[in-house]
N, C-alpha and C positions, 0 to 999 in steps of 0.2 A: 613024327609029331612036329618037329620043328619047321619041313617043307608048309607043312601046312599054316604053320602060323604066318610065315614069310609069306608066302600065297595071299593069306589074308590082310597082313598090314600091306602088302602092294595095291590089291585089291581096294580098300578102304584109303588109301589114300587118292589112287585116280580118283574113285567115285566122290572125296571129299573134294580136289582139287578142281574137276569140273563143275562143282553146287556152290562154289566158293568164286570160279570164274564167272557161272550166270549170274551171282549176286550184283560181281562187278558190271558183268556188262548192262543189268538191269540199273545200277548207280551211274551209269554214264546215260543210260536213255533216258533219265531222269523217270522210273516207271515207281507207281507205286507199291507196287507189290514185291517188296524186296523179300529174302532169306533172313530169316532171326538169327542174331547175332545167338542167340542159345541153343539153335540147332548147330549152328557151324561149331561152336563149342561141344556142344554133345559129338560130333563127329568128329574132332580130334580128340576130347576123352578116349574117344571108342578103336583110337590108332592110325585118325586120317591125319595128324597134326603138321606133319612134314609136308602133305600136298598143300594143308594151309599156306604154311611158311612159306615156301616156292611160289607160290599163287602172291602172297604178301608180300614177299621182298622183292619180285620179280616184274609186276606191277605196279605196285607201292599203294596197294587197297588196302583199307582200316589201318595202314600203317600210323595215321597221326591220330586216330583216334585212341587215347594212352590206356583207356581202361581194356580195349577187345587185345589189345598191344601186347599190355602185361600180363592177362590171362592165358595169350599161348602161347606163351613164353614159359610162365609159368608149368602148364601143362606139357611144355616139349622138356624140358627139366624131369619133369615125372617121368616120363615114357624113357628118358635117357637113363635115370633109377629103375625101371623096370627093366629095359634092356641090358644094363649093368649084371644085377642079379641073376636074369637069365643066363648069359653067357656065362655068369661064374657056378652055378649049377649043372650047365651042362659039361664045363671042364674039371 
C-alpha cells in the first residue's frame, strides 16, 4: 500500500511541477492565458506541493506574490502532518 502511495505523490508532483513550470513560461511570454492560481493550489492539496516548491524557490515564480506564498506554505505544513502521522502509523 505504501509503494503505491509513493508512486503517486512522485507522480503528482512531476505532473504539478511541469503545469506550475508552463505557468511560468506562459508569465514570461507575457501570454494571456495563464494557470489559476487555484488549480495549482488544488494540485498541491492533492500532493504535488513539493514540485510547487522546487518549481517556486528554484525559479522564484509567485515567490513575491505573499498571498499564492503563504498558502503553499501553508499547505506543505499539512502534508508534513499528514506524512508525520503516516510514518507514525506504519511504525
Amino acid at each position: 500500500m505504501i509503494k503505491y502511495f509513493v508512486f503517486y505523490l512522485v507522480i503528482i508532483n512531476v505532473l504539478s511541477a511541469i503545469i506550475f513550470y508552463e505557468d511560468l513560461r506562459r508569465a514570461r511570454k507575457k501570454k494571456h492565458r495563464r494557470i489559476k492560481e487555484t488549480t495549482l493550489h488544488i494540485l498541491e492539496i492533492i500532493g504535488g506541493v513539493i514540485g510547487v516548491l522546487l518549481i517556486m524557490l528554484g525559479e522564484g515564480h509567485k515567490s513575491n506574490k505573499k498571498s499564492y506564498f503563504i498558502w503553499t506554505y501553508i499547505i506543505f505544513f499539512l502534508w508534513l502532518i499528514v506524512g508525520y502521522i503516516l510514518i507514525i502509523g506504519i511504525f
